[in-house]
C-alpha positions as CSV (number, residue, x, y, z in Angstrom):
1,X,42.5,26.6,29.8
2,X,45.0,24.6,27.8
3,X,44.1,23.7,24.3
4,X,42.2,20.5,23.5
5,X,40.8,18.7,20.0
6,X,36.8,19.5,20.4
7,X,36.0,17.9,17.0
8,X,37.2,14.3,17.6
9,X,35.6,14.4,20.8
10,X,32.6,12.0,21.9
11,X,29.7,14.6,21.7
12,X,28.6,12.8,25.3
13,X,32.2,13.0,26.6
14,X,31.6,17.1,25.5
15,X,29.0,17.7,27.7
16,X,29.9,14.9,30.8
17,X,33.2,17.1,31.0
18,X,31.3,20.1,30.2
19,X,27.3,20.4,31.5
20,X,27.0,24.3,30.2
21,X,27.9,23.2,26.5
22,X,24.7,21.4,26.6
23,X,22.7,24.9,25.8
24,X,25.1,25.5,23.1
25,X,23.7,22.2,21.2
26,X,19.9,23.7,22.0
27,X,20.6,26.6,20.8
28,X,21.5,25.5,17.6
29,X,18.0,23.1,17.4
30,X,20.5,20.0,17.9
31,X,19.6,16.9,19.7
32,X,22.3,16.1,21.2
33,X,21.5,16.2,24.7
34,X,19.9,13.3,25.3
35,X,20.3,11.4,22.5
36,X,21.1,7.7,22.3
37,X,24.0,8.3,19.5
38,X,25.5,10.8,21.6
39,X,28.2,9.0,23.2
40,X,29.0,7.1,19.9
41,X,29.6,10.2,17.2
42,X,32.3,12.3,17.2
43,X,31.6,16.3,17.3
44,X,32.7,16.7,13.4
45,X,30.6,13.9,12.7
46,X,27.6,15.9,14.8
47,X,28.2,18.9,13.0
48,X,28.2,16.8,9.6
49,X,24.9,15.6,9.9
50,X,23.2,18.5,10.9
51,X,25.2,20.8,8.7
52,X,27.1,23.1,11.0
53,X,30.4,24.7,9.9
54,X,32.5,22.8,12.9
55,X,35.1,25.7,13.2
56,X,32.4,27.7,14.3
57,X,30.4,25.2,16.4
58,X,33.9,24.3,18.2
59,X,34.0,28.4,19.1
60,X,30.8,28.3,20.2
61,X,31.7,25.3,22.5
62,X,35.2,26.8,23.8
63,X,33.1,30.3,24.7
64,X,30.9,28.4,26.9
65,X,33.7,25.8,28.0
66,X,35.6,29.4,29.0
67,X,32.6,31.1,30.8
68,X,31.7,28.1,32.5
69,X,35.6,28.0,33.6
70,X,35.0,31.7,34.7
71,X,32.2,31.1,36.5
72,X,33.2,28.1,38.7
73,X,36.4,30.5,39.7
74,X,34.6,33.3,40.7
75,X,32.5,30.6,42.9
76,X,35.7,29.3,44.4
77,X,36.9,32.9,45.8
């Protein structure tokens, strides 16, 4: 997977491109899924307001941007 800026992304852009990073943003009691501001604020600006460090948050989005990568591969062979 080629490298990419996750914390100026549109959180609803995040999880349109990637469906699986919607369980990260449960996980971590966010509301994100499904909410109206979603496809207005920025992932740093997500993180902001609910007080996540984003350096981690982004790792916890690339691990389940990669496994969901994984997965769809192994479904393809």
């Amino acid at each position: 997977m080629s490298e990419f800026a996750l914390d100026n992304m549109i959180v609803g852009d995040i999880m349109a491109k990637w469906p699986e990073t919607a369980k990260a943003f449960n996980r971590h009691k966010m509301a994100c899924p499904g909410c109206v501001m979603a496809p207005f604020m920025t992932l740093a600006e997500v993180c902001e307001a609910y007080g996540l460090n984003l350096d981690d948050f982004v790792e916890t989005l690339r691990r389940s941007i990669n496994q969901e990568s994984s997965d769809q591969q192994e479904s393809i062979s």
